[in-house]
Each structure stands twice: as C-alpha cells, then as structure tokens.
PAMIDO-558925 format. One record per atom (N, C-alpha, C, O): x negated, y, z. Coordinates in steps of 0.05 Angstrom, whole numbers, plus 5000, padded with zeros to 4 digits. Atoms other than C-alpha are relative to their C-alpha. Layout:
N
SITE|X|Y|Z
...
# end
This chain:
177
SITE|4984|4977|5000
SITE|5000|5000|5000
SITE|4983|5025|5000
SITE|4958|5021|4999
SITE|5018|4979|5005
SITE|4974|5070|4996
SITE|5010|5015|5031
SITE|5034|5013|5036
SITE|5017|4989|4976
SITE|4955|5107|5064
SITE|4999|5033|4994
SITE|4983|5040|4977
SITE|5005|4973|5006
SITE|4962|5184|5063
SITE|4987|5018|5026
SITE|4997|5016|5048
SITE|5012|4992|4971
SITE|4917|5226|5112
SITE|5003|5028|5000
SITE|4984|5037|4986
SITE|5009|4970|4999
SITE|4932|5306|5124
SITE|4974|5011|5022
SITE|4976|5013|5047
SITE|5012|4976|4983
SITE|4876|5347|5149
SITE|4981|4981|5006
SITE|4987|4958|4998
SITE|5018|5015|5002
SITE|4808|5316|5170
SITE|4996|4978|5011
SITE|5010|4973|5030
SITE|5004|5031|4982
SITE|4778|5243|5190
SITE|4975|5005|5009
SITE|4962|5021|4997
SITE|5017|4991|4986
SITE|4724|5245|5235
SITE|4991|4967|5005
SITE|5008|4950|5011
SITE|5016|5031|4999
SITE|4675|5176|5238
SITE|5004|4987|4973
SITE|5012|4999|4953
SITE|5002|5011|5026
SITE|4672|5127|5188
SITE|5029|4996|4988
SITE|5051|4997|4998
SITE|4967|5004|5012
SITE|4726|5114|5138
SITE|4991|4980|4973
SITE|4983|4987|4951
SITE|5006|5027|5020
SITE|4716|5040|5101
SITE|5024|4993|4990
SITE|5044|4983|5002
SITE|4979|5005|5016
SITE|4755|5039|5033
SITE|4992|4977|4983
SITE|4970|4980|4972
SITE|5016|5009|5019
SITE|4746|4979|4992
SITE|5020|5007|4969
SITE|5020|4993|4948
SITE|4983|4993|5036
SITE|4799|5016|4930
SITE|4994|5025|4998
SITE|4976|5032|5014
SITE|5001|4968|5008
SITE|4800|5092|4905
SITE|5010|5012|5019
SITE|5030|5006|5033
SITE|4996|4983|4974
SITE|4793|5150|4952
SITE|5006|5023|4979
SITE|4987|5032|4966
SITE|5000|4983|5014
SITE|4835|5203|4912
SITE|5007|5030|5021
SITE|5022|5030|5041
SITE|4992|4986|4969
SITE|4831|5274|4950
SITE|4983|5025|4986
SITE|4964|5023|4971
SITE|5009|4970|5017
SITE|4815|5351|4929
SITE|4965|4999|5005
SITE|4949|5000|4986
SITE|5024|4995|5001
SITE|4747|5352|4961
SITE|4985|4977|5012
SITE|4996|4957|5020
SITE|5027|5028|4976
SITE|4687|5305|4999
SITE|4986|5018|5008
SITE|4967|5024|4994
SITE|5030|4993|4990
SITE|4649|5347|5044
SITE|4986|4984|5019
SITE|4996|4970|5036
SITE|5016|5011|4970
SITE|4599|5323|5089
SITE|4970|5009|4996
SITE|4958|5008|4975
SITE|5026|4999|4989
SITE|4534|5345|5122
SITE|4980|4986|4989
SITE|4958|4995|4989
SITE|5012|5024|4996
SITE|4509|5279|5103
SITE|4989|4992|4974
SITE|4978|5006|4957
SITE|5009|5014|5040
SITE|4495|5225|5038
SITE|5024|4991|4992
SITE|5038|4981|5009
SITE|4983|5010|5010
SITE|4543|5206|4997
SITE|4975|4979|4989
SITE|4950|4978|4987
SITE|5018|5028|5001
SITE|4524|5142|4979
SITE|5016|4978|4984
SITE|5030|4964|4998
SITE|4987|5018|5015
SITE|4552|5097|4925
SITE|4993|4972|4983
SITE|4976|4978|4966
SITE|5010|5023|5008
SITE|4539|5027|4900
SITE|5009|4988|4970
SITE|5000|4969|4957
SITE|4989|4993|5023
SITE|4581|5041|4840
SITE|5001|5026|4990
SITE|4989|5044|5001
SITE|5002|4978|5007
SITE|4596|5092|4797
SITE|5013|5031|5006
SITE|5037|5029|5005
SITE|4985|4979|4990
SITE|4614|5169|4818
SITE|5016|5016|4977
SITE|5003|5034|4967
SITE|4990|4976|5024
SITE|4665|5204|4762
SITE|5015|5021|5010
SITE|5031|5019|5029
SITE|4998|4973|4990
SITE|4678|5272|4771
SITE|4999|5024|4982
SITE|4986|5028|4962
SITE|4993|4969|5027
SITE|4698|5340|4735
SITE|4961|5010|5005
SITE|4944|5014|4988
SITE|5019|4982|5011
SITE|4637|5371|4759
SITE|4979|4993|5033
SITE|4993|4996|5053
SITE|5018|5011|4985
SITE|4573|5345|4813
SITE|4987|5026|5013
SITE|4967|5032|4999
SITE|5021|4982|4991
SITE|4542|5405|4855
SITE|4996|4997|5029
SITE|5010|4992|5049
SITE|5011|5003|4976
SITE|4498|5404|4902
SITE|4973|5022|5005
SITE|4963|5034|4985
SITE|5021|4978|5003
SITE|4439|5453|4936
SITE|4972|4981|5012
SITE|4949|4989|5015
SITE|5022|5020|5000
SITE|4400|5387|4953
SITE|4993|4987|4976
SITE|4996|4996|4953
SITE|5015|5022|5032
SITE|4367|5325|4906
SITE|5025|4981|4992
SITE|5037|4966|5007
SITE|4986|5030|5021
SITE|4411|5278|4859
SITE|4967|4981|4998
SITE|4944|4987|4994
SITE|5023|5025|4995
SITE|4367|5212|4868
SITE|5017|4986|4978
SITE|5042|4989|4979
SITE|4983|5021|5013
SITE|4388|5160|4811
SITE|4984|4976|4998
SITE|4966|4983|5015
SITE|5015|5021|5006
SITE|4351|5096|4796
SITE|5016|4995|4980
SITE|5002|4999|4960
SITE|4984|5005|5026
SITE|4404|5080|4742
SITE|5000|5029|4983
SITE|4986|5048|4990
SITE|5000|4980|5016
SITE|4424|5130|4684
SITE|5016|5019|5009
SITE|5033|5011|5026
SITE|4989|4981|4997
SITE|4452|5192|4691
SITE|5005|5007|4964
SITE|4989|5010|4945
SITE|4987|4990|5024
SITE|4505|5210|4634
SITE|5019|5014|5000
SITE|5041|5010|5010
SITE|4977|4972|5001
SITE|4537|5277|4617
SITE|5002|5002|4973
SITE|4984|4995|4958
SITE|4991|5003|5017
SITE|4580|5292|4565
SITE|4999|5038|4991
SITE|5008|5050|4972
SITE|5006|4967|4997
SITE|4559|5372|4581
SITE|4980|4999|5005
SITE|4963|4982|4998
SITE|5035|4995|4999
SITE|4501|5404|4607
SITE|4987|4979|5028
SITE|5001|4966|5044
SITE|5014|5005|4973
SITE|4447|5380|4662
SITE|4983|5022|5008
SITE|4965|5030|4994
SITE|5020|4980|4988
SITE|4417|5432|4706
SITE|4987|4993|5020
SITE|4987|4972|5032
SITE|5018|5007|4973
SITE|4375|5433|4756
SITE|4977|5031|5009
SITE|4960|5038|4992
SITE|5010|4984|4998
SITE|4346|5494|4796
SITE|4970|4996|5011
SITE|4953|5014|5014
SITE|5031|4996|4984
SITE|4282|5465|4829
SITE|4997|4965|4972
SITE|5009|4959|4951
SITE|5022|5025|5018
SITE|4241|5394|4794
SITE|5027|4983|5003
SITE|5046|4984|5018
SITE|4977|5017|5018
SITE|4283|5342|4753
SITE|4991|4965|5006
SITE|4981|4953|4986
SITE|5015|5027|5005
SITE|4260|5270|4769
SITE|5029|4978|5002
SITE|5048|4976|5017
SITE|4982|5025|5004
SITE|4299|5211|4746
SITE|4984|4978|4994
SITE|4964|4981|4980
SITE|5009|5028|5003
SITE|4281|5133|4747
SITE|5017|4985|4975
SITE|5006|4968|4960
SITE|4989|5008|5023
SITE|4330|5116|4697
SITE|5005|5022|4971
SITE|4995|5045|4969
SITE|5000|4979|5015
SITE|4353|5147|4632
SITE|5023|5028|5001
SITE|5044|5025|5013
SITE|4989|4980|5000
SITE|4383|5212|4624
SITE|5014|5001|4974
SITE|5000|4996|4955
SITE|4990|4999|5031
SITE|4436|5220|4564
SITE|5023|5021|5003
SITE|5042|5015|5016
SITE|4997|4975|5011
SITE|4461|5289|4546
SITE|5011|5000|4980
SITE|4999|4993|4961
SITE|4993|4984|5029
SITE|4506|5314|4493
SITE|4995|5032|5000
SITE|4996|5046|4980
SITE|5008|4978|5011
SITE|4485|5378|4513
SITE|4974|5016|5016
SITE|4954|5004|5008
SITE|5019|4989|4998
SITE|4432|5423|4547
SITE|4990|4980|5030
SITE|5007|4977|5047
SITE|5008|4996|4986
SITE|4381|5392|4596
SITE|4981|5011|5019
SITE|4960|4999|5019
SITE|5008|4980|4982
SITE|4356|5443|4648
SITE|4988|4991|5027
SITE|4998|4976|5044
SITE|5018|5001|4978
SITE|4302|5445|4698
SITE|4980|5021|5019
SITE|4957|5017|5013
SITE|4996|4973|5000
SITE|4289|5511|4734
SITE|4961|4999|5012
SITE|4947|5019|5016
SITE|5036|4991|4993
SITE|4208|5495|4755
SITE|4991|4972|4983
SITE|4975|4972|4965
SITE|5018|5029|5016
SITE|4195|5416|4732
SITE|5011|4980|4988
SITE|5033|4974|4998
SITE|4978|5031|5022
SITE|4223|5354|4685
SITE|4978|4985|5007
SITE|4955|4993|5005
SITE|5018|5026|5003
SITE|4189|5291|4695
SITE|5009|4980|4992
SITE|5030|4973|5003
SITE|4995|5027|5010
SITE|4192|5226|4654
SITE|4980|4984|4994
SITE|4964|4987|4975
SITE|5026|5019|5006
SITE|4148|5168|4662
SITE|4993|4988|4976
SITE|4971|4980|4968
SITE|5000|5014|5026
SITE|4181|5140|4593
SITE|4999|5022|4979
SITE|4988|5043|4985
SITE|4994|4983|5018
SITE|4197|5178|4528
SITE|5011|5021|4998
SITE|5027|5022|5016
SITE|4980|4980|5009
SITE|4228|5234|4508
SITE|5001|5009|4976
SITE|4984|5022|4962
SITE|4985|4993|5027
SITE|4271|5240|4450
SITE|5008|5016|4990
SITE|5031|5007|4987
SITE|4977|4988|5004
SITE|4303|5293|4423
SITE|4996|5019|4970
SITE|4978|5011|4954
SITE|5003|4988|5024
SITE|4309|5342|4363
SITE|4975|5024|5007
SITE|4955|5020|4993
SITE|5014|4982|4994
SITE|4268|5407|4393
SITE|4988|4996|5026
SITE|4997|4983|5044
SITE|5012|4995|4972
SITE|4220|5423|4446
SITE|4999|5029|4999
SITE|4980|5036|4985
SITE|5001|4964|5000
SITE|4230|5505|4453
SITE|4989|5006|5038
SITE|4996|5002|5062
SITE|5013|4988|4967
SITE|4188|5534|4509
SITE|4989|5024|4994
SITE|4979|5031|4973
SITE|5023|4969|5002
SITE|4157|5605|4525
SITE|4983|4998|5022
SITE|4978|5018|5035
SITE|5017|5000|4985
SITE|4108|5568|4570
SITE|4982|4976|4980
SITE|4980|4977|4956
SITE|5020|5016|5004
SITE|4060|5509|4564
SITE|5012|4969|4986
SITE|5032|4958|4996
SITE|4994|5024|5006
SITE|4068|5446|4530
SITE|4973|4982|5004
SITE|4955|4979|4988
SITE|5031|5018|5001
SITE|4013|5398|4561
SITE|5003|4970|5000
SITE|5022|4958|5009
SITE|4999|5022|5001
SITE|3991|5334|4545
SITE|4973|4984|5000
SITE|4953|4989|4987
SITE|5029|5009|4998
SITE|3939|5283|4569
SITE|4996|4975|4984
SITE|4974|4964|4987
SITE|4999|5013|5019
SITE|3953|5233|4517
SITE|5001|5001|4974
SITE|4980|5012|4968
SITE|4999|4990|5020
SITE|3970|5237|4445
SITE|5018|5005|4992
SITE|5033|4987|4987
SITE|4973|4995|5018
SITE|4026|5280|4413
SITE|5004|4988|4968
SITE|4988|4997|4952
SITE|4989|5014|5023
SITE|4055|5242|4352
SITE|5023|5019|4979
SITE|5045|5015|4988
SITE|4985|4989|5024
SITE|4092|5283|4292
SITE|4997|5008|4977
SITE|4978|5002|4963
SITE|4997|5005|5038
SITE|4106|5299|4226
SITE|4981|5039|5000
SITE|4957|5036|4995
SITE|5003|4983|4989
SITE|4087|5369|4239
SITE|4990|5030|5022
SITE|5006|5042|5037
SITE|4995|4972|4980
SITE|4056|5432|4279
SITE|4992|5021|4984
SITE|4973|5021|4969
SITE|5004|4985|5005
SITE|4067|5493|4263
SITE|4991|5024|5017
SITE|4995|5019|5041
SITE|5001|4981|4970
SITE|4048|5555|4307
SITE|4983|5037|4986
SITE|4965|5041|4971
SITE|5004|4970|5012
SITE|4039|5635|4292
SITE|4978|5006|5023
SITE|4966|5027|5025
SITE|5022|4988|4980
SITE|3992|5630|4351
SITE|4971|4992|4996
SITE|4962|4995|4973
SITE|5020|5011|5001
SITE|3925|5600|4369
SITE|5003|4967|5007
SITE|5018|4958|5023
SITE|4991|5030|4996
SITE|3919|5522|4364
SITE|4968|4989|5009
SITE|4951|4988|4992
SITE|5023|4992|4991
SITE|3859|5510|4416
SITE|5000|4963|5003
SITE|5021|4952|5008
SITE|5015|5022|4996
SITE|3824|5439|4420
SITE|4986|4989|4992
SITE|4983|4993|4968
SITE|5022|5005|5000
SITE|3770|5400|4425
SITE|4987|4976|4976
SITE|4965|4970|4968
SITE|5010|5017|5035
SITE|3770|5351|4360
SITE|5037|4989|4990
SITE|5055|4982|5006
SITE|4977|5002|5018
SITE|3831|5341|4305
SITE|4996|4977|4980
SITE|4985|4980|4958
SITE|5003|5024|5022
SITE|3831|5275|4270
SITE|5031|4995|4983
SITE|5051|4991|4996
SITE|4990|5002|5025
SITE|3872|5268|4206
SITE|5001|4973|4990
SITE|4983|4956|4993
SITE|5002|5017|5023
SITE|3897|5218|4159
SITE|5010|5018|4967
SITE|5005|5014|4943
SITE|4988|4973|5019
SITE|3933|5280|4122
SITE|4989|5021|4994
SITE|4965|5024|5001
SITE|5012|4970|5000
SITE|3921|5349|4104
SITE|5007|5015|5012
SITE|5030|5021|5018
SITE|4997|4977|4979
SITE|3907|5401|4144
SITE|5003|5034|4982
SITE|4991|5048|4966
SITE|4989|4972|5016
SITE|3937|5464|4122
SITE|4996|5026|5012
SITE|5017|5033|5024
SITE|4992|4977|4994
SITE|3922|5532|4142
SITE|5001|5036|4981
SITE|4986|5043|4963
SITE|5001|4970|5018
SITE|3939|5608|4114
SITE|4984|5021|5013
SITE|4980|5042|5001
SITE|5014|4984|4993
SITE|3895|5635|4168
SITE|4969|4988|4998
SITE|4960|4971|4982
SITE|5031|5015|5019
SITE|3819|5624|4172
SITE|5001|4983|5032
SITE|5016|4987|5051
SITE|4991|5018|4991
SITE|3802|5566|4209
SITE|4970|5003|5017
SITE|4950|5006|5003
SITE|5039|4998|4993
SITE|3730|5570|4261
SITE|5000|4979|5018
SITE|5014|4970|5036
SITE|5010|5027|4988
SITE|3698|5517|4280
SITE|4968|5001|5009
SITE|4957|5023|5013
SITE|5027|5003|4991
SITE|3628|5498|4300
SITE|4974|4982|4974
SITE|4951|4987|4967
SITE|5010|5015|5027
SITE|3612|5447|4240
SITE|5026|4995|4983
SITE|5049|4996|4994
SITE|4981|5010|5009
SITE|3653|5427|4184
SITE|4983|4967|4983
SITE|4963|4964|4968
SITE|5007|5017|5014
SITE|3641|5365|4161
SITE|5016|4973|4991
SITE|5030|4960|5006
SITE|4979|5013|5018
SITE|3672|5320|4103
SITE|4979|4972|4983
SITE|4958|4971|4971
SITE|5023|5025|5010
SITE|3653|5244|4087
SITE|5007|5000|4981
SITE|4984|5000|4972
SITE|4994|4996|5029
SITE|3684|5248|4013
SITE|4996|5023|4987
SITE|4975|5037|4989
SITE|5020|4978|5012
SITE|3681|5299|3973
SITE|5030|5025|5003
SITE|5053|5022|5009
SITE|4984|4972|4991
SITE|3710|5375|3976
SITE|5002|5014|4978
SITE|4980|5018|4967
SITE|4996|4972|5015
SITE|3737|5428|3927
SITE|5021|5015|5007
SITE|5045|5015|5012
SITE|4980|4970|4988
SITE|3746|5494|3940
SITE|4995|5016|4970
SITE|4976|5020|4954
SITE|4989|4988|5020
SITE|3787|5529|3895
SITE|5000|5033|4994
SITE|5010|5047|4977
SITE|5008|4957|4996
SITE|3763|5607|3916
SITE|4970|4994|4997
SITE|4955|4977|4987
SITE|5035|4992|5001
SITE|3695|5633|3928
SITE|4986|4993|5025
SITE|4995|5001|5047
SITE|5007|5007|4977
SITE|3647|5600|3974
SITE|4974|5018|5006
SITE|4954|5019|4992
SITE|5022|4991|4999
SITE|3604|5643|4009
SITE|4977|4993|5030
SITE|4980|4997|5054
SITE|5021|5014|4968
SITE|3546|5614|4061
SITE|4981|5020|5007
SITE|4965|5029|4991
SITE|5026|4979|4999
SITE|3504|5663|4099
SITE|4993|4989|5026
SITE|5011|4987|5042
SITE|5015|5011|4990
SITE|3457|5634|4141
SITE|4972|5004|4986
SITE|4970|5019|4967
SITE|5026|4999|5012
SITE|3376|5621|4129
SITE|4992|4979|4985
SITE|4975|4979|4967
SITE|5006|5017|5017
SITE|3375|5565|4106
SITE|5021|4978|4996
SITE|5033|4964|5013
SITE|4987|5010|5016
SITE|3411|5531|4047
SITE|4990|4977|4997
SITE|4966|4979|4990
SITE|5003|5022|5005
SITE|3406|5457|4041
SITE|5014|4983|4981
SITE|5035|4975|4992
SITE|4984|5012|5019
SITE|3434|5419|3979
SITE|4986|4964|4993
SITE|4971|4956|4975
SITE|5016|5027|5012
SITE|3412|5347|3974
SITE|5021|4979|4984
SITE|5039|4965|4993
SITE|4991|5014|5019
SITE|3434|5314|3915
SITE|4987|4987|4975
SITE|4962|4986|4973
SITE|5019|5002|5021
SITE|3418|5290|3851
SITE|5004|5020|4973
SITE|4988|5032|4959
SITE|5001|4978|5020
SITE|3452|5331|3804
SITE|5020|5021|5008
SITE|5041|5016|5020
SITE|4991|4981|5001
SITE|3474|5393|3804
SITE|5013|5017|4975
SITE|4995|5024|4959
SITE|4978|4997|5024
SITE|3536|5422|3749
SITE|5003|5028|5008
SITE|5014|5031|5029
SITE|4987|4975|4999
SITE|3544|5500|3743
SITE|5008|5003|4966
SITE|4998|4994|4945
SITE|4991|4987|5034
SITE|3588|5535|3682
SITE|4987|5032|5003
SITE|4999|5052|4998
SITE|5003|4959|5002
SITE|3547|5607|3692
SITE|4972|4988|4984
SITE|4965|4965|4981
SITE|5028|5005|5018
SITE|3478|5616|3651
SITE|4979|5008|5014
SITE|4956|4999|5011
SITE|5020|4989|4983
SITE|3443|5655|3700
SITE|5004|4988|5033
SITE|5026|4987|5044
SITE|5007|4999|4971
SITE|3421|5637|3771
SITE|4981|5017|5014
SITE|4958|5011|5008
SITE|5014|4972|4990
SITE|3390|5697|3808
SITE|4986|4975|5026
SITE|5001|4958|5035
SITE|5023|5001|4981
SITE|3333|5673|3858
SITE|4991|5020|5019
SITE|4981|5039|5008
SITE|5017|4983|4988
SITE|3307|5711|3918
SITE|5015|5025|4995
SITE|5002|5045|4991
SITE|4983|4973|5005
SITE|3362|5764|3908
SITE|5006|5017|5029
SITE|5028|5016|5040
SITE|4990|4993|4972
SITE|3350|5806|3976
SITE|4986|5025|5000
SITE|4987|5040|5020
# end
C-alpha cells in the first residue's frame, strides 16, 4: 500500500520501493546502489561515481571534475579549475584560452595555430606546412629537397658534397664580397 508522511522524518527511513516527494535534504550522503533520476542534481560538495554519469544537458562543475566511469553528454561539459580522465577523450573540439598539456603523444589529422608552436623535435610521415618562417637549429632532410623560391645561406662556410652539380645560369661569380 502507499504510506503518506506530512512534514519531516527524523532517523532512518528503510524503503525497499519509490520514495516520491518535492525535496531530499540532508546534512549527510545520499547514497544509492541504484540509479538516481532527477530534473536537475545540485550540490556545493563532490558527485563521486564509479559507474557513468549520463546527461541529456549540460555538466558543470565549479571546482575539479574526476570521474571513474564514463561521462556522456549531449551537451556542454564544464569544469571551473580541473577535468581529469585516466581514459580517452572524445569529442569534436577542444576550445581553450589556457593550456593544452600533454606528456604523451597528441594524435590528429591536423594543427593549426596563429600562435607560436614551441617543441623539442616534430616527427612526420606527412607534410609540414607553414606560411610563416619556420626557426630551428638544423634542418635536416634524408631524401631529397626542392625549394621552389630563392635560397639564400649566409654563414662562412658553404659545404656541397656531391658528385654533380646542374645549374641553368652561365655565370657563377666567385669571391663576390
């Protein structure tokens, strides 16, 4: 039968069916061994999950984000100082106006950046493209290279070791200083 209670219960209260009722406060933990559905989850402590957490809206969060299971979003998730994921992360964009770090290897089709792109060696199977100039310390290429502008080397000394050498001009100037 159904049980109706006005106004508050004070000690424990062991339901084993649906507890339907405007609010749940307590001091305390809610604590569930199943699942919690609900218009809308706030709290000014931690959500703990070990299973997934799935919203059909946003996820916020005003201090660090840590989940053990997965997280699934149809729309914005928010983390107001830290996100942490031990596994993957999927998604269409990464948009930040801070840091993106990584002590492993980023994987994509893609970077672009209007800024500075700072590190310590860039290995390729593709081409590397840029419209600005590019400074390095050495460049060096195990096949072969053409450049399609004007190359100019200034340094003291020019080293060419080959066997032959192909120009289309008639003159070569020597000692021109």
């Amino acid at each position: 039968g159904t049980t109706s209670q006005v106004g508050n219960i004070l000690g424990n209260l062991n339901v084993s069916g649906n507890i339907a009722g405007g609010n749940l406060l307590t001091p305390g933990i809610v604590s569930a061994d199943g699942n919690i559905l609900g218009a809308n989850f706030n709290t000014a402590g931690i959500v703990s999950a070990t299973g997934n957490i799935v919203s059909s809206a946003n996820i916020n969060a005003t201090s660090a984000f840590v989940n053990a299971g997965a997280v699934l979003a149809s729309g914005r998730v928010e983390a107001g100082t830290s996100m942490s994921a031990a596994g993957n992360i999927t998604g269409g964009n990464i948009l930040t106006g801070g840091l993106i770090s990584a002590t492993g290897n980023i994987t994509g089709g893609n970077v672009l950046t209007t800024g500075v792109t700072l590190n310590t060696g860039v290995a390729t199977t593709g081409t590397v493209s840029a419209t600005g100039n590019i400074t390095g310390g050495n460049l060096l290429i195990n096949t072969n290279a053409v450049i399609t502008g004007n190359l100019t080397v200034n340094g003291n000394t020019t080293t060419i070791n080959s066997n032959t050498i192909t120009t289309n001009d008639l003159a070569i100037t020597l000692g021109n200083n």
